[in-house]
C-alpha positions, 0 to 999 in steps of 0.5 A: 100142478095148480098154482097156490096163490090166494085160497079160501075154503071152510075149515077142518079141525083135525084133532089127532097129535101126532097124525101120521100118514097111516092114519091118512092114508092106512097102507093096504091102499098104497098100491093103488093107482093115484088115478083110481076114481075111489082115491078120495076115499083112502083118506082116512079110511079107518076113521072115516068108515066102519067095516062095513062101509058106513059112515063114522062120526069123524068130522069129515063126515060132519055137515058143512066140514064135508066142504072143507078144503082146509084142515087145520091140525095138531101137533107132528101132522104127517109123521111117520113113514115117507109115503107120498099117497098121504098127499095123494090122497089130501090132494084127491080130496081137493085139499089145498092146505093144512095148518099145523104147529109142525110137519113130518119133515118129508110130508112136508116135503111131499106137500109143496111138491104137489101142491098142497100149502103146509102152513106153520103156526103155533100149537096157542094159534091152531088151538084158537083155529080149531076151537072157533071152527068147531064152534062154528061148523062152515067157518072160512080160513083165507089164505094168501100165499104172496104175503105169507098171511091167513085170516081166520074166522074172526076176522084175525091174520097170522103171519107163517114162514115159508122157505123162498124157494118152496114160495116160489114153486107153489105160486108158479105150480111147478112140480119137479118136472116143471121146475126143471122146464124152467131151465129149458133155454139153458140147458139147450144152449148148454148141449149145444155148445158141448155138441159143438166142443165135443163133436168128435164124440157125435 
């Protein structure tokens, strides 16, 4: 998983309260392999295409917002079901964080296992963002993981929370699998030791 320590991207005013992962990812995809190379466009896939494939005028598909890597969204962003393709699909994008006043408590979950940064301000705060973003199509938002801060595009820095332990496996990019790596030396001195106590069992 790629480590989340400073990042900057144009940002992407995602307007919808309550955005939840159908409409992130609508379900008819969800069997498909997280290596499919037309992953990038599950995201959105009933707002960002008509039936027929062409293009809507959802942001995404708005000049410089085709860029952002950063979306900055309302209120319960990643309700619903648990699916962990939303992140797939954010992360197939090149997504590294989304801004948000509040979080599907296992969407958020998914993020920080995958390496997406979820980013708790204000409903006040992610209107100023998404305000000055549209105003400004191509603005920057500056995240900096280690002092739990962001700039915004004029130049303004909010302070979020995040718990330690989900800090510290975005900064080392640690996903499940990884974390569990970091006990390597104790966990082979631990079978060692049981081998040698319990060798009547080998």
């Amino acid at each position: 998983m790629e480590a989340f320590k400073t990042f900057a991207s144009v940002a992407v005013p995602i307007d919808i309260p309550n955005c939840d992962t159908d409409q992130i990812i609508p379900a008819r995809f969800l069997r498909r392999a997280a290596d499919d190379p037309d992953y990038h466009s599950f995201l959105f896939a009933d707002l960002r295409f008509e039936k027929d494939g062409s293009d809507t005028e959802f942001v995404l598909n708005q000049g410089p917002y085709r860029a952002g890597k950063i979306f900055v969204a309302d209120i319960n962003w990643g309700c619903g079901s648990s699916r962990e393709n939303a992140v797939t699909a954010l992360t197939a994008n090149g997504i590294r964080s989304v801004i948000a006043p509040s979080f599907g408590d296992i969407h958020y979950s998914n993020c920080i296992k995958n390496g997406v940064l979820p980013v708790p301000l204000s409903v006040e705060d992610c209107a100023t963002l998404r305000a000055q973003i549209r105003e400004s199509p191509g603005a920057e938002i500056a995240i900096d993981l280690e002092t739990q801060s962001l700039t915004g595009p004029d130049q303004t820095t909010y302070v979020f929370e995040i718990n330690a332990f989900d800090k510290h496996r975005l900064l080392n990019g640690l996903d499940d699998v990884e974390l569990t790596l970091e006990f390597d030396t104790q966990i082979d001195s631990f079978e060692l030791i049981y081998k040698t106590e319990n060798d009547w069992a080998y």
